[in-house]
N, C-alpha and C positions, 0 to 999 in steps of 0.2 A: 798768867793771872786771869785774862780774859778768856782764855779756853774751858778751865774748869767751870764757870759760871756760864758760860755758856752751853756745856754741857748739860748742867744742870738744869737750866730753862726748858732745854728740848726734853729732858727723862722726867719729868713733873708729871705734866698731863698723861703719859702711859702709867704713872704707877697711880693717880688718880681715877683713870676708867678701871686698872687691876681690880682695884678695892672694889669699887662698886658691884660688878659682875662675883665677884667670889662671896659679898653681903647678900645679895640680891635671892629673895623665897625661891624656893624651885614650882616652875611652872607648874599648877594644879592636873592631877591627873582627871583625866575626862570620868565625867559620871556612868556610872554601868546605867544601859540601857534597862526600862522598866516592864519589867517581865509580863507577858501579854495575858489577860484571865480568859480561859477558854471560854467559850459561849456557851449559856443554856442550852440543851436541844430544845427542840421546837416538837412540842404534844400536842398532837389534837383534842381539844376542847370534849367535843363529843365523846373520844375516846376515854379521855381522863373520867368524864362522868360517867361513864358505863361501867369503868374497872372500878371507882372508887365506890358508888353509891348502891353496887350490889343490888340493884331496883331490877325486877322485870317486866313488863307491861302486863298492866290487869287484861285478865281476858275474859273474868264472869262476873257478873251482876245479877244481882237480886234486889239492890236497894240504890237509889242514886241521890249522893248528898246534892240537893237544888235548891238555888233561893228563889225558893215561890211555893205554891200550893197546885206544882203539876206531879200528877200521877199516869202509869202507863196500865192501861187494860190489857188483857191477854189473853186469849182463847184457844185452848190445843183441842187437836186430832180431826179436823174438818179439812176441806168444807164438806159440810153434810146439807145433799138436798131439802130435808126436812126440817131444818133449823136456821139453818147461815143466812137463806136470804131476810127471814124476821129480823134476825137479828140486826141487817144490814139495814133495816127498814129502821130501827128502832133509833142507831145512828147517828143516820142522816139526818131522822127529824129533830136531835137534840144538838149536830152540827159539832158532833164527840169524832175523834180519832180511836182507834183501835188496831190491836196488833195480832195478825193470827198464823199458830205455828202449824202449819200443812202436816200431815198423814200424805208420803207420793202416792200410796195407793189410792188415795181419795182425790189426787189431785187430778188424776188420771179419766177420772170418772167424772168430776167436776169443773173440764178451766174453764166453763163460763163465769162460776163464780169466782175463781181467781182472779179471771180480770176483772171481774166486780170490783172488788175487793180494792183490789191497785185503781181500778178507776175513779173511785169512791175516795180516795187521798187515805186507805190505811197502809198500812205494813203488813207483808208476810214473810214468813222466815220456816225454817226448814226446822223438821220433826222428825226426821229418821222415815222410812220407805213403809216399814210394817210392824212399828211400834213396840221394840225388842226390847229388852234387858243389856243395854251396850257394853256397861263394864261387865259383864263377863260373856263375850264377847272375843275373837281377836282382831286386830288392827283390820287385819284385810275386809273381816267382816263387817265391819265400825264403817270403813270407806264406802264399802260400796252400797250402804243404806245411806246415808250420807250423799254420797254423789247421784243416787237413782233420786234420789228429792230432790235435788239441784237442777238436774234434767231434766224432768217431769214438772219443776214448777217454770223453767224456762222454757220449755217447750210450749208451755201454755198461755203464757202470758211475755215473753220474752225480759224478763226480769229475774237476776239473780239475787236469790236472797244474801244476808250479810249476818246475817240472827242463827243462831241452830240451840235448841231445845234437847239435848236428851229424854228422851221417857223414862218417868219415876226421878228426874233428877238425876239419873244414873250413870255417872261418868266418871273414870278414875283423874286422878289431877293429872298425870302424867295423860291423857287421851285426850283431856280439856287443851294441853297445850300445843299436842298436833294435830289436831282436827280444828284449831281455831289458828295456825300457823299456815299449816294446807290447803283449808279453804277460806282463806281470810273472813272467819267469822266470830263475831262474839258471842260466847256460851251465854245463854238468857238461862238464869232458876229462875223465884219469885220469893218474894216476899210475906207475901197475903196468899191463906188456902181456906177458900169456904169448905173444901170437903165436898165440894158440889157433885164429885163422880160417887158418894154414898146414895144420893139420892134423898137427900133429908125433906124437899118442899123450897117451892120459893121464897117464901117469906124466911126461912131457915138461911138460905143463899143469902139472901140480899143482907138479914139483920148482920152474918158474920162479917162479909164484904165491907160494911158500911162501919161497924164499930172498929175492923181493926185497922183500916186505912190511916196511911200518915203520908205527909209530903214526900216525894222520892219513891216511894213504893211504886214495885212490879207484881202486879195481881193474877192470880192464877185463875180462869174459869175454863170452861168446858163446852163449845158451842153442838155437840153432839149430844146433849141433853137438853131435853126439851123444857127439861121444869128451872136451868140455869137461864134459859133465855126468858122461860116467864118472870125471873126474879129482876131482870135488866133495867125495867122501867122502873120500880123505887128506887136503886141502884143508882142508876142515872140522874134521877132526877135529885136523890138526897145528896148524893156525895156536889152535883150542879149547885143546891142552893148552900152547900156550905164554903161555895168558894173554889172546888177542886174544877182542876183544867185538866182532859183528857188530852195527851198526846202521841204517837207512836212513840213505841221504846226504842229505836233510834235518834229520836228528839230527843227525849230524855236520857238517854247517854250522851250526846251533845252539851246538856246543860250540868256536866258532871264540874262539882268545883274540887273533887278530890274526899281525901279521908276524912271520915268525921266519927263523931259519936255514935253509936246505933239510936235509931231514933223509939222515944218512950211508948213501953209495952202497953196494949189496949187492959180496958179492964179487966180483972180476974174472973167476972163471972161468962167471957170465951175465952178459955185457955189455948184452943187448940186452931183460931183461924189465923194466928201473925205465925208462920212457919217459913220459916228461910229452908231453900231446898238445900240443905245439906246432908239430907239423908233421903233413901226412898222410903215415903211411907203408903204410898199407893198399891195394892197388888197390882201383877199384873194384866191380871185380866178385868180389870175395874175403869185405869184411867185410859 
């Protein structure tokens, strides 16, 4: 009697834990690992702005957008002893900058006025050796009018210009971008053209000069014409009391804020002195 109940006591608690264990959820299986996101590559800043924005650096000027009323004088094919030092006289006493593009063969003949020139706080800049027709021209010969200027103005004044001027404006875009990549310089045209190598008279000079000027402008004259240097003094003095600040045309590329509007054409009765050099209109045995 007492055995089967006692059996029964001991077989209890095993068929109590059975059940449990055979109810019991099945262990969760483990979470899959979360799959790793590769990394951005890593772009150079600079690079991304080069490839995306398709921009090249400007390398000519004719006109510079400036907030203010500065403009840049300019003088090609000197120095010429009959004319440059007045001019330089003319100047000094009004306490004006100016910018003048060398002839090598003149420079050759003249570095005392070179160093004038630089010593006096202006700018010179390179004009080609012997006053050619460059875009037709080849490359080799484009260089070495080009570097005999560079030579000849360093040699005389230990100063390398930074400026280069084609004669007649005459430069294909593709010669613009290795001759200012080569010799790290900026193609100067102009803006403003009195015409002054026709020979029209001072007062001719100065009136064109003086009505077609606008802020920003790069002005063409001529210091190997005597009747341009006479015209200098109304010149100076009118464009002085309306406000205008003469600078080198490397200050003035300085104060570049970028693209703008062209600025509003002078009156109609000069058609022909606001001439952006985009074309040669000079012969060449003129300028």
């Amino acid at each position: 009697m007492f055995r089967p109940v006692l059996l029964l006591i001991l077989l209890l608690p095993l068929a109590e834990a059975h059940a449990q264990t055979s109810t019991a959820p099945p262990p969760a299986s483990p979470a899959p690992a979360a799959k790793a996101t590769p990394a951005a590559p890593v772009v150079s800043g600079a690079t991304t702005a080069a490839t995306t924005s398709g921009l090249t650096p400007k390398v000519t000027f004719s006109h510079v957008n400036v907030d203010g009323p500065y403009i840049a004088m300019t003088f090609d094919d000197g120095p010429s002893s009959a004319n440059t030092p007045r001019l330089l006289d003319l100047a000094a006493k009004d306490h004006i900058k100016l910018t003048f593009f060398l002839i090598g063969e003149n420079v050759v003949h003249n570095q005392k006025l070179v160093q004038r020139e630089l010593a006096e706080g202006h700018e010179v800049g390179n004009h080609s050796y012997t006053h050619p027709d460059l875009a037709k021209m080849s490359d080799d010969a484009v260089r070495a009018e080009v570097q005999k200027t560079q030579d000849a103005i360093i040699a005389a004044s230990g100063y390398r210009p930074v400026l280069f001027r084609p004669p007649y404006g005459a430069l294909t875009a593709r010669q613009r971008a290795w001759v200012a990549h080569d010799f790290g310089v900026k193609i100067i045209l102009w803006e403003v053209d009195p015409l002054d190598w026709k020979r029209p008279g001072p007062d001719v000079v100065a009136s064109r000069i003086i009505a077609a000027t606008r802020p920003g402008d790069i002005i063409l004259s001529h210091d190997i014409h005597s009747q341009t240097v006479d015209a200098m003094p109304k010149v100076f003095d009118t464009l002085l009391a309306k406000g205008y600040k003469f600078v080198t045309v490397s200050e003035l590329l300085a104060m570049d804020k970028g693209p703008a509007a062209k600025p509003s054409p002078p009156s109609a009765a000069i058609p022909t002195t606001r001439v952006p050099a985009t074309v040669a209109l000079i012969p060449a045995s003129t300028q």
